[in-house]
C-alpha positions in Angstrom: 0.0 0.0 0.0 1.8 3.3 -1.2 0.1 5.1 2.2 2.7 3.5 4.5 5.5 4.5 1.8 4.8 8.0 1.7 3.6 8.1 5.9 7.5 6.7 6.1 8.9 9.1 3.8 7.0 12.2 5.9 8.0 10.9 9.3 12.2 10.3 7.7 11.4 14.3 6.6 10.6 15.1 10.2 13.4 12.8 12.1 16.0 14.5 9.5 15.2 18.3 9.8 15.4 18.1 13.6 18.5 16.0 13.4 19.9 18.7 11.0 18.6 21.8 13.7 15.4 22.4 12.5 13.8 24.5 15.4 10.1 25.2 13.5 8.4 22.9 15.5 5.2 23.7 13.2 7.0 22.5 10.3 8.0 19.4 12.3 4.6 18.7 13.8 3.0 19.1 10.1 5.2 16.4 8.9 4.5 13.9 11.6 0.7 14.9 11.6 1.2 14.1 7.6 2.4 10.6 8.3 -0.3 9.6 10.8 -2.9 11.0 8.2 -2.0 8.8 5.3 -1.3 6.0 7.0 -4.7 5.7 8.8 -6.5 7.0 5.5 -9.0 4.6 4.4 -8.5 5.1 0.5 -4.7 3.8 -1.1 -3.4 6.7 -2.4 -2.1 4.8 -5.7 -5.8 4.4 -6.9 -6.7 8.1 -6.0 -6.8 11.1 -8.1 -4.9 14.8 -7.5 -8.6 15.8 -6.4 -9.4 13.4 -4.0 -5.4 13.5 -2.7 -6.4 17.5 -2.2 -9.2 16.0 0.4 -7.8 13.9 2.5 -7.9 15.7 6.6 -4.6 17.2 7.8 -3.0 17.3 4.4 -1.6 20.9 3.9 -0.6 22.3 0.2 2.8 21.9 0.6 2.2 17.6 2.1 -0.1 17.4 -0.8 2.4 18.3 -3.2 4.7 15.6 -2.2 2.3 13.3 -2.0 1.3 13.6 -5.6 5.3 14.1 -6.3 5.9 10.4 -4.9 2.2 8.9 -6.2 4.1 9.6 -9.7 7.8 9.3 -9.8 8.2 7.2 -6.5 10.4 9.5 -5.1 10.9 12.7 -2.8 12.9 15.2 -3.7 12.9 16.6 -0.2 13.6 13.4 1.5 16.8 12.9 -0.8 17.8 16.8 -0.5 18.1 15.7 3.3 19.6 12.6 2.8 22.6 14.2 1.2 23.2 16.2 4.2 22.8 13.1 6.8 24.9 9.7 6.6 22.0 7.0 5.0 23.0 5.6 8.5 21.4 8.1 10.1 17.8 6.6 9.6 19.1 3.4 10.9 20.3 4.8 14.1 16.5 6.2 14.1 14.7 2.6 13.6 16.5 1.8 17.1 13.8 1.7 19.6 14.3 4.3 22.3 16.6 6.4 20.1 15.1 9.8 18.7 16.2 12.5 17.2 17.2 14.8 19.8 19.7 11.4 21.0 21.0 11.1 17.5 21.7 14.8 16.9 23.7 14.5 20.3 25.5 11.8 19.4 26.3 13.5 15.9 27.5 16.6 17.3 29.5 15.5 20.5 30.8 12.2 18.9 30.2 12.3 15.1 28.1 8.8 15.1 26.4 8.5 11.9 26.2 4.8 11.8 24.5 2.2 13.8 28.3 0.1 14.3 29.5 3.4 15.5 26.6 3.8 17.8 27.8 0.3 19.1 31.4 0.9 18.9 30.3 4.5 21.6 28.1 2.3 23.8 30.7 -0.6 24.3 33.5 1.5 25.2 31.3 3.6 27.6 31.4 7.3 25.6 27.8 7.5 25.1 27.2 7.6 29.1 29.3 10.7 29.4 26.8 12.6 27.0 24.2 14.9 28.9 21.4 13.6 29.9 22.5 9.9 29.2 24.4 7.3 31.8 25.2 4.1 32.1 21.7 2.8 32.7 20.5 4.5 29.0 23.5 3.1 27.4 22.4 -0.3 28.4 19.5 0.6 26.9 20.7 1.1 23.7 22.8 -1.8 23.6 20.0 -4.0 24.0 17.9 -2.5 21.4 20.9 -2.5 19.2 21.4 -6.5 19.3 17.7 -6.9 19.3 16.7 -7.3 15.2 12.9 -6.3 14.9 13.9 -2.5 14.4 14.7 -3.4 11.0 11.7 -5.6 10.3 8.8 -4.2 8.0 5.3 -3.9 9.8 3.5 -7.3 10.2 0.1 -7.8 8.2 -2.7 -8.0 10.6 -3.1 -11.9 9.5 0.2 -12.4 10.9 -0.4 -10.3 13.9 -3.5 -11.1 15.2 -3.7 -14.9 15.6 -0.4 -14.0 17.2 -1.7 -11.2 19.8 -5.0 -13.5 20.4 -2.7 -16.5 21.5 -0.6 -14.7 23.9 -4.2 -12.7 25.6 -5.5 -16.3 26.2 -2.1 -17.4 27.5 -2.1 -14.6 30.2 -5.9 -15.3 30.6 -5.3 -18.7 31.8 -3.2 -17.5 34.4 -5.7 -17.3 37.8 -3.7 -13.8 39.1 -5.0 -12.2 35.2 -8.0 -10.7 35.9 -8.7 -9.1 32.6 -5.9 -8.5 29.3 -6.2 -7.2 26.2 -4.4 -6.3 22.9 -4.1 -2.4 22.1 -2.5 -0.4 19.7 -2.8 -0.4 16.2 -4.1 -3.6 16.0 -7.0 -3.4 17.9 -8.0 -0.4 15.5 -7.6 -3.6 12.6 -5.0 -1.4 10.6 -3.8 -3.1 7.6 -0.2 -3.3 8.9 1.2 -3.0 12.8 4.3 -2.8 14.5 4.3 -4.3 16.7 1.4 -5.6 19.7 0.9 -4.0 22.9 -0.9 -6.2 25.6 -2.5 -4.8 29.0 -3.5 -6.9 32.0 -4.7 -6.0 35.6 -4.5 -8.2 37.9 -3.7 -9.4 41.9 0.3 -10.2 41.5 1.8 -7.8 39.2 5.5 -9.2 39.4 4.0 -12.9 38.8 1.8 -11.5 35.7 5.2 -10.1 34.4 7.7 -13.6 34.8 4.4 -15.5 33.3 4.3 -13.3 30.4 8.4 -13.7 29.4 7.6 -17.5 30.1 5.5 -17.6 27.2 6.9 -20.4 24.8 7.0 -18.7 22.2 9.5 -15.9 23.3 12.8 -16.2 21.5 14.2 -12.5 23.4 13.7 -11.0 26.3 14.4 -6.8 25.9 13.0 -5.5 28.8 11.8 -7.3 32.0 10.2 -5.4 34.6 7.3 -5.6 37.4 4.7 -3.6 35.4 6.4 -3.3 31.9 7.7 -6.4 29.7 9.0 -6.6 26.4 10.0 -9.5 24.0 10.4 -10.7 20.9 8.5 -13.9 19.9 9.0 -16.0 17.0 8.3 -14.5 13.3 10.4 -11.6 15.0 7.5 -9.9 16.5 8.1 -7.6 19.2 5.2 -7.8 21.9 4.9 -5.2 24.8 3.4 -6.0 28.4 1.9 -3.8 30.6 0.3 -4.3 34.5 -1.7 -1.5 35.1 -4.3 -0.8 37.8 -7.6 -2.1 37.5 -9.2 1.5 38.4 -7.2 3.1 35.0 -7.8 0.2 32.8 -10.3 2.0 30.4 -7.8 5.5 29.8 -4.9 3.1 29.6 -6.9 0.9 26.4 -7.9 3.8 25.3 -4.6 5.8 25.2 -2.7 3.2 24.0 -5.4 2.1 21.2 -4.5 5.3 19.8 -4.7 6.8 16.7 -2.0 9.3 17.9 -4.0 12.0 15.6 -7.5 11.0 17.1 -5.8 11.2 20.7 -4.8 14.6 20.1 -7.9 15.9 19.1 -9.6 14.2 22.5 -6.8 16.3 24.1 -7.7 19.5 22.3 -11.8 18.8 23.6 -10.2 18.4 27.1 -8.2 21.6 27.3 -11.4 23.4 25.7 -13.4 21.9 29.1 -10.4 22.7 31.5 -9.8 18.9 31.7 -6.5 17.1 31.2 -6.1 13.7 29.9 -3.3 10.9 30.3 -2.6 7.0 30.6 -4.3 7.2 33.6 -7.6 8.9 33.5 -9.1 12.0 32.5 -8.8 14.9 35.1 -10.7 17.9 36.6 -8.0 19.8 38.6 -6.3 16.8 40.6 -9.2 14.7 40.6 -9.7 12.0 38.3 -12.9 12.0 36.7 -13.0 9.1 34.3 -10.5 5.9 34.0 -12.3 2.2 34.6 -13.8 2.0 31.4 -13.5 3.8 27.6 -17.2 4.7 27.9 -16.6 6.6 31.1 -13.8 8.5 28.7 -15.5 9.6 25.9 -18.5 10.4 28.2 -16.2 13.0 30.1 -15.3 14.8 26.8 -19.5 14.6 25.9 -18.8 12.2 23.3 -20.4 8.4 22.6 -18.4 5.7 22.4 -16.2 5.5 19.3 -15.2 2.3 18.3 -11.4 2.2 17.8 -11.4 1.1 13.8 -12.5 4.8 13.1 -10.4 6.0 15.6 -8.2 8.0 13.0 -9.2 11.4 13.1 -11.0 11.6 10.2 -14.3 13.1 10.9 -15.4 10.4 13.9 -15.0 13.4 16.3 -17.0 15.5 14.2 -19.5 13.1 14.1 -19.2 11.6 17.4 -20.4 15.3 18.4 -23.3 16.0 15.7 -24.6 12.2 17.0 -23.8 10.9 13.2 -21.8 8.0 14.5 -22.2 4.9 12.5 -23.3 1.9 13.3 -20.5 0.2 12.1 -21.5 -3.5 10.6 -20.7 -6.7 12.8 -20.0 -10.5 11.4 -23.6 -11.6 12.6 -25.3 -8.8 10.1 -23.8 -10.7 7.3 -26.7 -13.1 5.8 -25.2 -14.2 2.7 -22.5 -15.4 1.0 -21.5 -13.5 -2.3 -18.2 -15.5 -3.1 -18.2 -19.2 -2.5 -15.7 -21.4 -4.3 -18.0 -25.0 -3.2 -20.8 -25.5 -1.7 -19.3 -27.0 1.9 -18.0 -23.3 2.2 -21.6 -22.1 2.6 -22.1 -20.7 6.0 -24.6 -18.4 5.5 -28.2 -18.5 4.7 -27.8 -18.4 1.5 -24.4 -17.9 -1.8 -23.1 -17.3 -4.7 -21.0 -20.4 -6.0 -18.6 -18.9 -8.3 -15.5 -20.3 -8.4 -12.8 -19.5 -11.0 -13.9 -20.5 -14.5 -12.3 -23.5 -16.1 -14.4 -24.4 -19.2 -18.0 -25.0 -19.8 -18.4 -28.5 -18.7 -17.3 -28.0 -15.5 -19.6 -25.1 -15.3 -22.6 -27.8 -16.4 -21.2 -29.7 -13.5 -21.6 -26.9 -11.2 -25.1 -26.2 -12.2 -25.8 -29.7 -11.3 -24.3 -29.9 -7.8 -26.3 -26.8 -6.7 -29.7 -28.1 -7.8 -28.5 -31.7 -6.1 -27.7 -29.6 -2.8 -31.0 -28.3 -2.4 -29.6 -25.1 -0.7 -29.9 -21.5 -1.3 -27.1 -21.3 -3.8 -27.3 -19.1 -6.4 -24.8 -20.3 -10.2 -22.6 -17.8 -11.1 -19.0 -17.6 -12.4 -15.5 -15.7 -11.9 -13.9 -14.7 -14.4 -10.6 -12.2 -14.8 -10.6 -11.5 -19.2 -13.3 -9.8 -21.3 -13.2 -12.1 -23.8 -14.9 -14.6 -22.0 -18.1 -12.2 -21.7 -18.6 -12.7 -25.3 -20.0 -16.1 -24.1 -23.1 -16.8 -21.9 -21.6 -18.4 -19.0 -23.8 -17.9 -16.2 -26.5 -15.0 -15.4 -24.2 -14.0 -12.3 -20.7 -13.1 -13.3 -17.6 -12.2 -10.9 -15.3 -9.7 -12.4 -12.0 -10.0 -11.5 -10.2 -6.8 -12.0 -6.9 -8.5 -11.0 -5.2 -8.5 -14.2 -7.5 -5.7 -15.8 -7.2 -2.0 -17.1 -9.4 0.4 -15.9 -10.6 0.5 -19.2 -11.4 -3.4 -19.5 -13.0 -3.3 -16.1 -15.0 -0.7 -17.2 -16.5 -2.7 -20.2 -17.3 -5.5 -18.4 -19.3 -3.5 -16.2 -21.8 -2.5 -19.0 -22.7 -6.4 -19.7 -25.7 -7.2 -17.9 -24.5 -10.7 -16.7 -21.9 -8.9 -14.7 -23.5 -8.5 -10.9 -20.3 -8.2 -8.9 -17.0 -6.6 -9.4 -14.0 -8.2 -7.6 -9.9 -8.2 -6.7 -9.6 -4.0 -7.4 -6.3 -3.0 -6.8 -4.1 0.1 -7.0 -3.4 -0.3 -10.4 -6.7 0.5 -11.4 -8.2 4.6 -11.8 -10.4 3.8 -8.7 -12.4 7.1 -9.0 -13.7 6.0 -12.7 -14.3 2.6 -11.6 -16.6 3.5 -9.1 -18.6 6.2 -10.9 -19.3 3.4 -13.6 -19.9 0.5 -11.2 -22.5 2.6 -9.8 -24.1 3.8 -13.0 -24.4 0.5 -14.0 -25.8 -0.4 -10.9 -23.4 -3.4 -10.0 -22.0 -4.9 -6.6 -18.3 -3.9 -5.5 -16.7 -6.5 -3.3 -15.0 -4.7 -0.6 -11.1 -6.1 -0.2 -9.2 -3.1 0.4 -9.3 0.3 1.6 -11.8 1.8 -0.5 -15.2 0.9 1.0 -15.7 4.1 2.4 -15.1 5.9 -1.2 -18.1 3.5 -2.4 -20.2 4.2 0.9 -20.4 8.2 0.5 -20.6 7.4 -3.6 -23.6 5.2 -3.1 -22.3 2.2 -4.6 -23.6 -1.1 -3.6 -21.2 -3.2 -1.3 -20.5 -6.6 -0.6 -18.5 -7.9 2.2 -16.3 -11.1 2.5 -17.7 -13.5 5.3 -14.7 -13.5 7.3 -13.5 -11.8 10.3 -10.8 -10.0 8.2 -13.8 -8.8 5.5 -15.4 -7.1 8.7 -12.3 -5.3 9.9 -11.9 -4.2 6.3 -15.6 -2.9 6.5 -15.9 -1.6 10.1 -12.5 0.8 9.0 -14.6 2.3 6.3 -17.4 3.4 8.3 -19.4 0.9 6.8 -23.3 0.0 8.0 -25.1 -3.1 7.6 -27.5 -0.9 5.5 -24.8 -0.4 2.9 -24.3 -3.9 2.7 -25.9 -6.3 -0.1 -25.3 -9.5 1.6 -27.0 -8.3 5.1 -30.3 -8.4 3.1 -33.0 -10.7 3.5 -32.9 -13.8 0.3 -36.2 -13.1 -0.8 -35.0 -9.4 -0.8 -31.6 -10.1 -2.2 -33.4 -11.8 -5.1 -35.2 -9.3 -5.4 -32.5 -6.7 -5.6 -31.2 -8.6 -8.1 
């Protein structure tokens, strides 16, 4: 996804001009706010237009420019005017956890470190504890992220992560001290990518919680190990971080640490306009704390419903959080058919579409059969990925695959009437056209990606994938069960169609 490119590319842009002295902490702060935009923005930037770049939230002129800049060429001119100023180690030294600028501008200046081996070379031989504001204990610190190798790693795709972070929670679960744990961060907002998983527990025995969690079998490095915080690295090279926190601050804690960093600043600007202050641990009037046990008690503090954290992006949920126009995001039981089946033991639902990839006509005649054999609510239809193939009548419900399509092509086969559902878009694809024609031709668009919302606000009809990850997709895009083709009735589906 060319979003987490260019939020890298912005946050490099920061980390370098304050390396390099940069005092205009505006300038600074619009970079970083850049990063955190694109990467939580719902749409990939590949498939988007110069219009619709000019609309995403907290995207200034000068952002947008660059965004565009690296959308066509792939590169920043910005980013490599810096880089020829900074040693490319520079943005190594940055990728250490626990190493920011300020620490890498100090060790540039006083020591000329420009590389991560120098950085090791400074640590070993004890010159990076003489440095203000450092010590022995910090240059332990860096040692030990130093030999630790997720720092380099990409981010982890949320199929990787989750079954990962879902283990572990029941692991601590089944520990009688754990009296509740969960899984924050990015992934509990079911971003595409994370970095890495943040776990919270409360409990009666926090130094017991802490040696069971760095017991966990799985743990190949241990980087920190403390009462209340814990950190490892399990296998896949996944860093997972542990906190015990008190059961009276459990709800601020989820919530501050669910993030979005974006979205949590806004909350803080609400607060400061009320003469409240919130933190990890609650929300405050004065000294006394007003709202912590639960995430309801939070938002209810600020005058706010509940947000659920996959829109928690700052991208209008404030905004409608406070003009009560909140969705009601979708949920894997409002799903009541199946759109995409490849057989007919996949059916789950009350009723499907079997359309699996087409092969040739007699195993289509085959097909036909083994749905009117089954007796079930299972509707013939047919994928296919070439044009050519609509010249024939394969089925009266046709999958489009637009995997290995123009814009062009895909656009075609929208305008034959067998066509019903359009599949597989990608960021190849002119999403923007796609989308106007898909809905003047009044066909499905199967949601897989981070366009759904796009479709929602266009009016285009949506389909969702029956599967846990097809919600996530969904929920991130705002997306109702009213939107939603397969939460309809059959009689009323058959109908629609």
């Amino acid at each position: 996804m060319l979003n987490n490119s260019i939020a890298e590319k912005f946050e490099e842009i920061a980390d370098m001009l304050e390396v390099l002295g940069d005092s205009n902490v505006f300038r600074l702060r619009a970079y970083r706010r850049g990063a955190e935009a694109v990467r939580g923005y719902s749409v990939d930037i590949a498939s988007m237009g110069e219009e619709e770049i000019g609309k995403i939230p907290g995207i200034g002129k000068d952002l947008n420019s660059k965004i565009i800049e690296m959308k066509v060429t792939g590169a920043c001119a910005m980013h490599a005017e810096l880089m020829s100023k900074l040693s490319p180690g520079i943005l190594q030294i940055l990728k250490i956890r626990g190493v920011g600028p300020k620490k890498v501008k100090l060790f540039l200046e006083k020591l000329g470190i420009d590389s991560v081996s120098k950085l090791k070379a400074a640590a070993e031989s004890g010159a990076i504890a003489t440095l203000p504001g450092m010590g022995e204990k910090s240059e332990k610190a860096i040692l030990e992220s130093i030999q630790e190798s997720t720092h380099l790693k990409e981010r982890i795709p949320i199929k990787v992560a989750l079954p990962e972070a879902e283990a572990y929670v029941e692991y601590m679960k089944s520990m009688k001290e754990v009296k509740k744990c969960e899984y924050a961060g990015s992934l509990r907002r079911r971003q595409e990518t994370i970095g890495d998983i943040d776990i919270l527990a409360i409990g009666s025995d926090s130094k017991k919680m802490s040696d069971y969690f760095l017991a966990y079998p799985k743990v190949k490095r241990v980087l920190v190990n403390g009462e209340t915080k814990s950190s490892v690295v399990i296998e896949g090279e996944i860093q997972v971080d542990f906190r015990v926190i008190d059961e009276s601050s459990f709800g601020a804690t989820l919530y501050y640490f669910t993030g979005s960093k974006q979205h949590n600043i806004q909350t803080r600007t609400i607060a400061i306009k009320k003469n409240l202050k919130i933190n990890e641990y609650g929300v405050f009037d004065g000294e006394k704390n007003i709202a912590s046990k639960t995430e309801e008690d939070v938002f209810k503090a600020f005058g706010l419903p509940y947000i659920p954290p996959e829109i928690r992006e700052d991208q209008g949920e404030i905004e409608a959080a406070l003009n009560g126009k909140l969705p009601k995001l979708i949920v894997e039981s409002d799903l009541i058919g199946d759109l995409h089946l490849n057989s007919i033991s996949e059916l789950k639902m009350d009723y499907g579409i079997l359309a699996r990839q087409f092969v040739d006509i007699g195993t289509l005649k085959k097909q036909a059969k083994e749905i009117e054999k089954s007796g079930l609510k299972i509707l013939h239809g047919v994928k296919i990925d070439n044009i050519k193939m609509l010249n024939f009548d394969l089925a009266k419900i046709v999958l489009f695959s637009a995997i290995s399509s123009t814009t062009d092509e895909i656009i075609h086969a929208l305008q034959n009437p067998n066509v019903k559902i359009l599949c597989d878009l990608n960021g190849k694809n002119d999403l923007e056209k796609i989308i106007r024609a898909t809905k003047e031709f009044d066909k499905i668009i199967e949601v897989d990606g981070n366009y759904g919302r796009v479709c929602k606000n266009e009016g285009v009809k949506i389909s969702v994938k029956c599967d846990k990850y097809g919600i996530f997709i969904a929920r991130r895009d705002w997306i109702e069960a009213a939107d939603v083709v397969n939460a309809k009735q059959y009689n009323d589906f058959i109908k629609f169609l």
